[in-house]
N, C-alpha and C positions, 0 to 999 in steps of 0.2 A: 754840544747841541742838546737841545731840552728838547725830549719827546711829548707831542701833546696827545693826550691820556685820546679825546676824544677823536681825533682822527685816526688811531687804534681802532676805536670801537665801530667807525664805520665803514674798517674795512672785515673785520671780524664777524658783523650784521650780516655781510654776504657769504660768508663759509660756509653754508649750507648744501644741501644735496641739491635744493630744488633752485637756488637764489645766485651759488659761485657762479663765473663764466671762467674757472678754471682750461687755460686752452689745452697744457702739454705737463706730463711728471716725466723724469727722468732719475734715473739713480744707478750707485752704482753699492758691491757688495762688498767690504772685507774683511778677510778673518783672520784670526788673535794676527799673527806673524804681521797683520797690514799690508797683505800681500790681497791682491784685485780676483775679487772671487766670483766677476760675474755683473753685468751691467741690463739695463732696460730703458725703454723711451719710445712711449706708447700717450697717443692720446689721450685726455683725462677721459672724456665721456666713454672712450672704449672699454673702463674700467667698469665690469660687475659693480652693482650699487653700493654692496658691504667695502668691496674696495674702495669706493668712491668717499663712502663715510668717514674708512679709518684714515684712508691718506686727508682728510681734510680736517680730522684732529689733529693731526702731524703736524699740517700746515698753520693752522690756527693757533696751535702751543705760541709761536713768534710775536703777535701781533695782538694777543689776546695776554700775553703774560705783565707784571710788576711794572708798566714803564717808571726808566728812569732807575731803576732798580734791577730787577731780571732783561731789562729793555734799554740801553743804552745806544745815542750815537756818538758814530764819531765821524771826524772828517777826512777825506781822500787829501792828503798833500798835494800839493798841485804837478811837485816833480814827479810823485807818483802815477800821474795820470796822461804819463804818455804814452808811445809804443813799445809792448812787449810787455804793460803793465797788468796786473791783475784789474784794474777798474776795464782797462780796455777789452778784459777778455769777458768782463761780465756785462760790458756795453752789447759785445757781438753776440753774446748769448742768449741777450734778451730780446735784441731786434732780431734773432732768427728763431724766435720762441720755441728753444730747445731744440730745433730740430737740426742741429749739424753734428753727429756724435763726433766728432774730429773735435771741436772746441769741446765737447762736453769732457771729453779723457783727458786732453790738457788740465780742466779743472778739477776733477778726481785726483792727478795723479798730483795736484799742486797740494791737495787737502792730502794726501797719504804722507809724503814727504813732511810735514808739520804734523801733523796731530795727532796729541799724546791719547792713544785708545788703550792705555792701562793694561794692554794685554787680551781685551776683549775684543771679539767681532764688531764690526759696526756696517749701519748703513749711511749713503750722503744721498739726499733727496729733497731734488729741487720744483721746483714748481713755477709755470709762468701765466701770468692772468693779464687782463686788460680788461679796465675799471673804467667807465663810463661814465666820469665824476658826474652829480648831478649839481646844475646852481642853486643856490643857497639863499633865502632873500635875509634880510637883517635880520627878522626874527628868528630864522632857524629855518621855515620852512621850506620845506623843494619845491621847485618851480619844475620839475620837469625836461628843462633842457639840459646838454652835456654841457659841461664847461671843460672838457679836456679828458683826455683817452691818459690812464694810469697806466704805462706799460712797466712793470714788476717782477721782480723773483723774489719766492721766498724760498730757503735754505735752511734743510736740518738734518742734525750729523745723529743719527740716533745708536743708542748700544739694542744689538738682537738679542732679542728676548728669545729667538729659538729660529730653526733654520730658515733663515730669507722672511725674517719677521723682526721687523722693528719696534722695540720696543718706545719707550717716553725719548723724546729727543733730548740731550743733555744740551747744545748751543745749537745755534743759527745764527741766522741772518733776512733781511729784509733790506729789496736793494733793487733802484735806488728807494731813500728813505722819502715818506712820503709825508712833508711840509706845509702846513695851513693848507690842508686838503690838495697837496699839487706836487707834481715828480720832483725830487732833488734830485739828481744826479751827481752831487758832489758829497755829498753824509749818506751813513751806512746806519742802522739798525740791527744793531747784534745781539744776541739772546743769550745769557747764560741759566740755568736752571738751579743749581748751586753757587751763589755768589761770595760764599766764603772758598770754596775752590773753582772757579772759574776755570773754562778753557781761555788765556789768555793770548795761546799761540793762536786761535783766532782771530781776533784784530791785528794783534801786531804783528803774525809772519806769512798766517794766507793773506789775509785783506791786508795787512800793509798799511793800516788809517793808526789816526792816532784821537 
């Protein structure tokens, strides 16, 4: 799947403190061993404003990075997408917009069991918004009205820079991936930050796409 550069940037235009409709952050914490050092899932607005800023660098890193490059999709197989599937558990996660931690430690515990953390602490922090696409007239301009509600997570596995502080997120994800301005629910948007060493056990053993 070819990522288009500018539907990227119009969801990136909203990351702001004043402009996100960020609803819910969730995450959880672990250290060198990969061993579960601690979890949260709190409202975004609840968060102090400095926390509001840096989680929405966090966030922004995904969606703002290389498309096609640091920004690649891929697609959910369809055998993949039935019950007991990781699509399905990020289906349930999104329509409960983060707030069941019972599916949120299923998915923590799915990213521990995979992912090569080199030996370092890490954090996984997820994010869920709903985007009020607006219409679009031929020339580009907005008209104003919604043409459809983006319901969204975006996903970044970052190394701590220092106790319960995340530093530059090394991969992610964005999901479902969002196509000629409108929800796919079938392709992913995964972020690698280094793409000569990529986290590869991200798409193919959490996500499962290809």
């Amino acid at each position: 799947m070819i990522i288009n550069r500018e539907d990227m940037m119009e969801l990136t235009r909203r990351m702001t403190p004043k402009r996100n409709s960020f609803t819910r952050i969730a995450g959880c914490y672990f250290n060198e061993d990969g061993e579960n050092d601690g979890t949260f899932n709190i409202h975004f607005l609840d968060l102090p404003l400095k926390d509001r800023e840096e989680n929405l660098k966090l966030a922004k890193t995904v969606p703002y990075s290389d498309t096609n490059n640091n920004l690649k999709g891929y697609k959910f197989m369809k055998q993949s997408e039935g019950n007991g599937s990781i699509w399905q558990l990020l289906m349930a996660m999104k329509s409960c917009g983060l707030k069941n931690d019972a599916l949120m430690d299923v998915f923590y515990d799915l990213v521990a069991r995979h992912y090569n953390n080199n030996g370092k602490g890490y954090a996984v922090i997820v994010f869920h918004d709903c985007y009020d696409v607006p219409v679009k007239a031929a020339d580009k301009e907005r008209l104003g009205e919604s043409e459809e509600v983006y319901d969204y997570l975006i996903c970044v596995i970052c190394p701590l820079a220092g106790e319960y502080e995340p530093g530059k997120p090394e991969c992610g994800f964005l999901f479902p991936a969002f196509t000629d301005r409108s929800s796919d629910i079938h392709h992913v948007a995964v972020y690698n930050s280094d793409t000569a060493h990529p986290h590869m056990e991200l798409a193919d053993d959490i996500l499962g796409c290809v």
